[in-house]
C-alpha positions as CSV (number, residue, x, y, z in Angstrom):
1,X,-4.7,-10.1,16.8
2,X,-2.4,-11.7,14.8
3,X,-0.4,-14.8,15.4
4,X,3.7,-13.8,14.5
5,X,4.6,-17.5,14.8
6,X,2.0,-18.8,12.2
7,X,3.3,-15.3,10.2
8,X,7.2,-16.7,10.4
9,X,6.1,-20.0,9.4
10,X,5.0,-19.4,6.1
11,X,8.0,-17.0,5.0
12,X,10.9,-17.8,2.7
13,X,13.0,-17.5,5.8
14,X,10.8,-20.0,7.9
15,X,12.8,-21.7,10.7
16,X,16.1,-19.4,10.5
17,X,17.0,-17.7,13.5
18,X,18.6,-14.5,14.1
19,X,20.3,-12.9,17.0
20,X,20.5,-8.9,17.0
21,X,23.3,-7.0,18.9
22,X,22.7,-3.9,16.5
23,X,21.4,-0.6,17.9
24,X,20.4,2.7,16.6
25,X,19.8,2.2,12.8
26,X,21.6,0.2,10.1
27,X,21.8,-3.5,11.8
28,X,18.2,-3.2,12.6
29,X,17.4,-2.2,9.5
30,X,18.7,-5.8,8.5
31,X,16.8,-7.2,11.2
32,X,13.6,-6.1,10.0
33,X,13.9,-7.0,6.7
34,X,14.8,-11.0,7.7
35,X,12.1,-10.7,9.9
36,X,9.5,-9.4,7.1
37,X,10.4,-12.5,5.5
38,X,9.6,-15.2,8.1
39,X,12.3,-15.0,10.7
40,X,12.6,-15.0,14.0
41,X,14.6,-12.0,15.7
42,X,15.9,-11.9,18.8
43,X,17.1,-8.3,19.9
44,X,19.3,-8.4,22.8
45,X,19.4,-5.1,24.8
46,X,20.6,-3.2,27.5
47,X,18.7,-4.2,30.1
48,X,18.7,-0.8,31.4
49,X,18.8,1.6,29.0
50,X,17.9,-0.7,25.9
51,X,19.0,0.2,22.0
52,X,19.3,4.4,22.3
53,X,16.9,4.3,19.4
54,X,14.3,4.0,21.9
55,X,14.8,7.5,22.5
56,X,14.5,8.9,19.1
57,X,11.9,11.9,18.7
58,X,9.1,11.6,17.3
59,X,7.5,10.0,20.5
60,X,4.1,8.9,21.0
61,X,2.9,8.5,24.4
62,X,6.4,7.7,25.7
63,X,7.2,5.1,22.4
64,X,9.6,6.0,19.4
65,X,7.8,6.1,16.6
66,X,11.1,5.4,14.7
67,X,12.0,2.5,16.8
68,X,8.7,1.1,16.6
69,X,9.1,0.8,13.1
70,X,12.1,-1.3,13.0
71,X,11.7,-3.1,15.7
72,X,8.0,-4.1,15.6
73,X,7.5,-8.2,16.1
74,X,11.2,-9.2,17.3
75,X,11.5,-10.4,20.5
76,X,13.9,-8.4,23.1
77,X,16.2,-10.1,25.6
78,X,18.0,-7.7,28.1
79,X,21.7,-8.7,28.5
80,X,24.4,-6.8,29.9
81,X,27.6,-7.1,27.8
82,X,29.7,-5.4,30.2
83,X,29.5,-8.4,32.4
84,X,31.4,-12.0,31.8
85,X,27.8,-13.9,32.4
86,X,26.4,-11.5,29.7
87,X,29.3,-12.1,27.2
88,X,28.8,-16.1,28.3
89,X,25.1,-15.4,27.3
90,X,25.5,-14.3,24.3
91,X,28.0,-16.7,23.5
92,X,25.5,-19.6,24.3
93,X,22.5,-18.1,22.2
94,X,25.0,-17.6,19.2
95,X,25.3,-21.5,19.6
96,X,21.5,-22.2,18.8
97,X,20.7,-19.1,16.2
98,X,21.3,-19.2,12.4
99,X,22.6,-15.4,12.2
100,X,24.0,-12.9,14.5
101,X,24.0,-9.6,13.6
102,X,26.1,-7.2,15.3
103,X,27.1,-3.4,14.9
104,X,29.9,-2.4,17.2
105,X,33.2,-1.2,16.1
106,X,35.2,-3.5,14.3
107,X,37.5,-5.0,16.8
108,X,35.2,-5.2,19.9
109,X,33.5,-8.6,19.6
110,X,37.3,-10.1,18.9
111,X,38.3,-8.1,22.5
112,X,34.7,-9.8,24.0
113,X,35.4,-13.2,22.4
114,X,32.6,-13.2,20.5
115,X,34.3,-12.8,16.8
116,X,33.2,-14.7,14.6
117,X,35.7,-17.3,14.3
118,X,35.7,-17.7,18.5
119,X,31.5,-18.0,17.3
120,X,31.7,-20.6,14.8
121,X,33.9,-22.4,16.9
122,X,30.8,-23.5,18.5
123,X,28.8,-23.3,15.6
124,X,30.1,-23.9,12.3
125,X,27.0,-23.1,9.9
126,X,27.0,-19.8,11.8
127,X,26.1,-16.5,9.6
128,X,28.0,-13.5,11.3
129,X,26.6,-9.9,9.1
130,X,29.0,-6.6,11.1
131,X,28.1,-3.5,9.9
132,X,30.3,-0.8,10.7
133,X,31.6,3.0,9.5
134,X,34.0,1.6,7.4
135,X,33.8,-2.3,7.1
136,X,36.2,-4.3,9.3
137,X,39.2,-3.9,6.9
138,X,41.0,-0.5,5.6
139,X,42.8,2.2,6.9
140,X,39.5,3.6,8.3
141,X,38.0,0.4,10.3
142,X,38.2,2.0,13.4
143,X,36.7,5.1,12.9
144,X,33.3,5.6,14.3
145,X,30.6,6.5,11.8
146,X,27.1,7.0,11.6
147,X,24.9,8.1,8.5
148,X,25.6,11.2,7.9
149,X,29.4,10.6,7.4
150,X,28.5,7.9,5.0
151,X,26.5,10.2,3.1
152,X,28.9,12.7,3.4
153,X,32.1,10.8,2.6
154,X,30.3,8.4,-0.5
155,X,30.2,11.8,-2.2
156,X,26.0,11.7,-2.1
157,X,26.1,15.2,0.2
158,X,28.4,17.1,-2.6
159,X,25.8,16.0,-5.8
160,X,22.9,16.7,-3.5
161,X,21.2,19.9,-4.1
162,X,21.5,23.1,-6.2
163,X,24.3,24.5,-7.3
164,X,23.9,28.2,-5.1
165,X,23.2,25.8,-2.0
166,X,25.7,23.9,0.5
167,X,26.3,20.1,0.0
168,X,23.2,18.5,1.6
169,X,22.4,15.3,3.7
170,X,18.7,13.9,3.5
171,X,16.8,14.6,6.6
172,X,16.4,10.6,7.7
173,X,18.2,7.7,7.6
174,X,19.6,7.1,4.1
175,X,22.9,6.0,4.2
176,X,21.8,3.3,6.9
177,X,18.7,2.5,5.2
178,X,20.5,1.3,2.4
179,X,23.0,-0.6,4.4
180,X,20.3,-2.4,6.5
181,X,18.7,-3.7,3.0
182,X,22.3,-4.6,1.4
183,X,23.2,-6.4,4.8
184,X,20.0,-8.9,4.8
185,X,20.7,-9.3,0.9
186,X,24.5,-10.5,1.6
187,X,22.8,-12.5,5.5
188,X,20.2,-14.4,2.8
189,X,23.1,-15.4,0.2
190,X,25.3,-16.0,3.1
191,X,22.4,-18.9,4.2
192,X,21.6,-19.9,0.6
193,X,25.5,-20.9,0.3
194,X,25.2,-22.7,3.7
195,X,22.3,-24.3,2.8
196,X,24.5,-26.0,-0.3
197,X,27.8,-26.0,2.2
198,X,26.9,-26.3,5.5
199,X,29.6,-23.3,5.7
200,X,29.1,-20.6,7.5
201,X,30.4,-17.1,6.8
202,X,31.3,-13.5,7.7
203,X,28.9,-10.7,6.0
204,X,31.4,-7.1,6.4
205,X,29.1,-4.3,5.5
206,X,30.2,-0.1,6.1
207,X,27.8,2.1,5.8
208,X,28.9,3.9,3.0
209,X,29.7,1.2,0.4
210,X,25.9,0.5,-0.7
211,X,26.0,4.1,-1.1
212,X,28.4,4.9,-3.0
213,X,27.8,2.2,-5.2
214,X,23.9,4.0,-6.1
215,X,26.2,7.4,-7.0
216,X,29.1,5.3,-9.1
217,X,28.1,7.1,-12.3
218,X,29.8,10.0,-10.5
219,X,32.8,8.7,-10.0
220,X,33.3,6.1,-13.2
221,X,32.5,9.6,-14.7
222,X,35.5,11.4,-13.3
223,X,37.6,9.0,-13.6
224,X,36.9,8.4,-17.4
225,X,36.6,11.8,-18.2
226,X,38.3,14.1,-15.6
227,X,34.5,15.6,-14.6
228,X,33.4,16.5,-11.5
229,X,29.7,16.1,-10.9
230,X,28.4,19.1,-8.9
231,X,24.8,19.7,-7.7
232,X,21.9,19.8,-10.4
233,X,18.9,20.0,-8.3
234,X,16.2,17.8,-9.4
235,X,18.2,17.3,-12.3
236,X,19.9,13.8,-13.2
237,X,22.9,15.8,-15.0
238,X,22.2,12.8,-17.6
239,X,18.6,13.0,-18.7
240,X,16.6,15.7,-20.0
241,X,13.6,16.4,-19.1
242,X,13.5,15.3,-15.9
243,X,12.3,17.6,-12.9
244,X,9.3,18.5,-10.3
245,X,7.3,21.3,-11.5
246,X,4.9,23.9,-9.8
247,X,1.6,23.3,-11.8
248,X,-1.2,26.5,-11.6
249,X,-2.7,25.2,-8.3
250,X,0.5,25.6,-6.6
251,X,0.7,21.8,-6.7
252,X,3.3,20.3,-7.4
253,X,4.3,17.2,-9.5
254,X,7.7,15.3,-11.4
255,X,8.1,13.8,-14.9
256,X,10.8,11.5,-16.1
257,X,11.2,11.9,-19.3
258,X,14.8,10.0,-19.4
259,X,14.6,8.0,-22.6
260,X,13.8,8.9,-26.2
261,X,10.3,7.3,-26.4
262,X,8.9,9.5,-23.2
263,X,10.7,12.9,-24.3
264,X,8.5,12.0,-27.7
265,X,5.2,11.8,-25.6
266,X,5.8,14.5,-23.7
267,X,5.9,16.9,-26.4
268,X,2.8,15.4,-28.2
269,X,1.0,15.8,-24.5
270,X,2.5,19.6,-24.9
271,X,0.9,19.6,-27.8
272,X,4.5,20.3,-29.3
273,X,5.0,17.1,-31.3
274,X,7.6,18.9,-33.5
275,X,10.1,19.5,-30.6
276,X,11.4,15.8,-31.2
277,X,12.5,16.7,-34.9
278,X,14.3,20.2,-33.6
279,X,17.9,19.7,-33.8
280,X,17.9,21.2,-29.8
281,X,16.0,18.4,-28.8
282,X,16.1,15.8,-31.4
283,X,18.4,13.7,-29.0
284,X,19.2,13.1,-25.5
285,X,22.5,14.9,-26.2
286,X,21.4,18.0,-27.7
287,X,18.6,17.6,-24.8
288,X,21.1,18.0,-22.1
289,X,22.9,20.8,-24.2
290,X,19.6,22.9,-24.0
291,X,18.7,22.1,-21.1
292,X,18.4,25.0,-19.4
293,X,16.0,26.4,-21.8
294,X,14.0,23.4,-21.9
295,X,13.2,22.7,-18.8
296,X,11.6,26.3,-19.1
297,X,9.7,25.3,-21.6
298,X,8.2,22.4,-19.8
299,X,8.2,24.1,-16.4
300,X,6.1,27.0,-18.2
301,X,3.4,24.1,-19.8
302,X,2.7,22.5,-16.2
303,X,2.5,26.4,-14.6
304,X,-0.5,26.9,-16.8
305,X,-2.7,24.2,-16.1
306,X,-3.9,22.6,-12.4
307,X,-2.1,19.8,-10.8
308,X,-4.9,17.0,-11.6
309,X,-5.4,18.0,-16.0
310,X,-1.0,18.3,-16.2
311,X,-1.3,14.6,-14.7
312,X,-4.3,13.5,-16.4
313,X,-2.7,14.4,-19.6
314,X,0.5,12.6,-19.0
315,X,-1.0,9.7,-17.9
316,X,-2.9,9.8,-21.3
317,X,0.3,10.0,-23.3
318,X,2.1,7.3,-20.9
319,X,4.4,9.7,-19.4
320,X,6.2,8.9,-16.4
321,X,4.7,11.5,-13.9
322,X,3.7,11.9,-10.4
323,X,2.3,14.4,-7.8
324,X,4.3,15.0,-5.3
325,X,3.3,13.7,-1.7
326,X,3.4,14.2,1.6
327,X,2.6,11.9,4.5
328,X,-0.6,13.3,4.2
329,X,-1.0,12.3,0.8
330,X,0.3,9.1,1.2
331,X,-1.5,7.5,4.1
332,X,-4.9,8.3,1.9
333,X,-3.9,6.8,-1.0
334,X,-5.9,3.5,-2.3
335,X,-2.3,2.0,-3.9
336,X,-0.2,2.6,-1.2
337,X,-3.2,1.1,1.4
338,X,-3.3,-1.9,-0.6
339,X,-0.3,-3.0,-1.5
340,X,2.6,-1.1,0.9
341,X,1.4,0.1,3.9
342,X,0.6,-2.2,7.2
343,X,-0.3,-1.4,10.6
344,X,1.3,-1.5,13.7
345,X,-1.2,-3.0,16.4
346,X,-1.3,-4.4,19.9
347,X,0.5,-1.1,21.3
348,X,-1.8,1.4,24.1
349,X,0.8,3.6,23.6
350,X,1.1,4.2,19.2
351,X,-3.0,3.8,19.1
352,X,-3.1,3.1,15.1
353,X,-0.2,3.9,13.6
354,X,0.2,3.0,9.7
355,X,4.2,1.9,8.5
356,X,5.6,1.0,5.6
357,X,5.7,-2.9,5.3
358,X,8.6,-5.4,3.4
359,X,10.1,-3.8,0.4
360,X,9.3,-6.7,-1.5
361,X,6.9,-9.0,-2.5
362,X,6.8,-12.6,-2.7
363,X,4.0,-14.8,-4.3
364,X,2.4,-17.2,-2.1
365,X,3.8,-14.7,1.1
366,X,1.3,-12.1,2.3
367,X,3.5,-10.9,4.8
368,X,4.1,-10.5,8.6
369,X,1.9,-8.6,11.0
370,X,3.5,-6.0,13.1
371,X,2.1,-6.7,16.5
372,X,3.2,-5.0,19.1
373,X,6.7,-3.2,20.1
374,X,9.1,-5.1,22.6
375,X,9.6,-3.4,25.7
376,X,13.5,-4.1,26.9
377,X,14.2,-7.5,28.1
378,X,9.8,-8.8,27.3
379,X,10.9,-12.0,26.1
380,X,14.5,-12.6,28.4
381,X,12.5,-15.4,30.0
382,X,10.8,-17.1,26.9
383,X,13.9,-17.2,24.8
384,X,16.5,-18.3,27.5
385,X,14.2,-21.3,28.4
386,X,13.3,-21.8,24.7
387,X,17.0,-22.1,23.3
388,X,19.0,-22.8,26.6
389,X,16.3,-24.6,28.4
């Protein structure tokens, strides 16, 4: 079993505490990740119905696989914030906690008295992170929004796909995935500044900013050039070769070939070495002029050999490749057990269950353990007497 205090305490965020009023996806994202790294979470819930994650399909024995995953080793303390003792509550534990993240509609924790300036009021070196639709300024602040109108209105559905098919979403949680990740990155500069200022401040994420910003080359491209990236596949649009191919076996694998050096070692590992002085393919350029016709070239190649000798020969040449897995593949294999994937014990319910763990290494920091999954208000008792005595 494994001790999640003595796991916080040797974290780079040792000691800082963090109080969670985000549901559903994007706000516990960010909780997770400042929890991988050492601190403590407190989730505040419900207490009758609880985040409505906890009712995301697939289901295990009556537990959310999903919400297991994000939620795994915080501590849950049921509040009701209908009620003026709930919204004193909170009020009180936002006194004693480094960070409070929250994910309502921007507005509501102003109408609740719980804004952030009404918060650091009472505590001045408080860290507020909102993450919203939109952000909390705009034309658009009050719009609701979830992921899929981020990843519809950043412009990532409308590049997403092949040309003959219908703008595409991905089928999880990308758009507030990415959020989550850029909202601990702006909570952890947010406490590095305090740490020199003793100054609090107010992260404002929306869920479609961290988004747009991976796409940008879409839009700086447009609005250079008047073009309007459309759908490419497994294309980049601005690298050649670059795809997933079908190898003999059925199999199927990707190369990267998106700078001059790896297009050159691909076509010696073709055994076509002379490609690289044809004035088709001489140069990225010309590459993405031809492409067409070279990808056929390449996708022919891998169609004639199995899966394992296409790879073994790129790997030979140093060409950036890789078969193309599934969970089944994934949970098997000796790099991924090693270094990225952790297990979620202590819970009757998940049995053993096998998660991806922080998306970053530190030296000197092996880690948190993932034990257990709160149930809705577990630790209402622990934590009140622990920060309000």
């Amino acid at each position: 079993m494994t001790d999640q205090s003595h796991d916080r305490s040797r974290g780079p965020l040792a000691g800082i505490r963090v109080l969670e009023l985000g549901t559903m996806y994007a706000a516990p994202t960010c909780g997770r990740m400042l929890r991988d790294f050492g601190a403590d979470v407190i989730k505040v819930e419900d207490p009758a119905t609880g985040d409505y994650a906890r009712q995301w399909t697939p289901m295990k024995n009556g537990q959310s696989l999903g919400f297991a995953r994000l939620n795994s080793g915080k501590r849950s303390v049921g509040v009701d914030l209908r009620s003026a003792e709930g919204k004193d509550l909170v009020r009180r534990l936002a006194g004693r906690v480094d960070v409070v993240i929250q994910s309502f509609r921007p507005g509501r924790m102003e109408e609740w008295g719980l804004g952030y300036e009404a918060l650091a009021a009472d505590n001045p070196g408080l860290v507020m992170t909102s993450v919203s639709g939109f952000g909390q300024t705009g034309p658009n602040r009050e719009r609701p929004g979830f992921g899929t109108v981020a990843e519809t209105g950043s412009g990532f559905a409308y590049i997403n796909g092949w040309p003959e098919t219908p703008p595409t979403s991905p089928p999880f949680g990308f758009a507030d995935s990415i959020a989550g990740i850029a909202a601990a990155m702006g909570t952890s500069m947010a406490l590095y500044r305090r740490e020199r200022s003793g100054q609090g401040d107010h992260v404002d994420v929306a869920l479609y900013e961290p988004l747009m910003f991976i796409i940008g080359d879409m839009i700086i491209n447009y609005s250079g050039t008047g073009f309007v990236q459309g759908r490419v596949g497994n294309g980049t649009g601005s690298a050649s070769p670059r795809g997933v191919y079908e190898a003999a076996d059925g199999k199927w694998l990707s190369i990267a070939a998106s700078n001059q050096g790896i297009a050159k070692r691909l076509f010696a590992a073709m055994g076509r070495p002379e490609m690289i002085e044809d004035p088709r393919y001489a140069t990225n350029e010309v590459r993405m002029q031809h492409n067409d016709e070279l990808q056929e070239i390449v996708k022919s190649w891998v169609a004639e050999r199995p899966r394992a000798e296409v790879l073994d020969v790129l790997d030979k040449f140093e060409v950036v490749c890789s078969q193309v897995n599934d969970a089944s593949d994934i949970v098997v294999d000796p790099h991924f057990l090693e270094r990225t994937l952790v297990e979620i014990t202590g819970s009757q319910a998940l049995g053993r269950v096998l998660t991806p763990g922080p998306v970053l290494h530190v030296e000197g920091y092996d880690g948190p353990g993932y034990h257990g999954v709160p149930s809705i208000g577990e630790h209402t008792d622990e934590v009140l007497a622990e920060l309000l005595g």
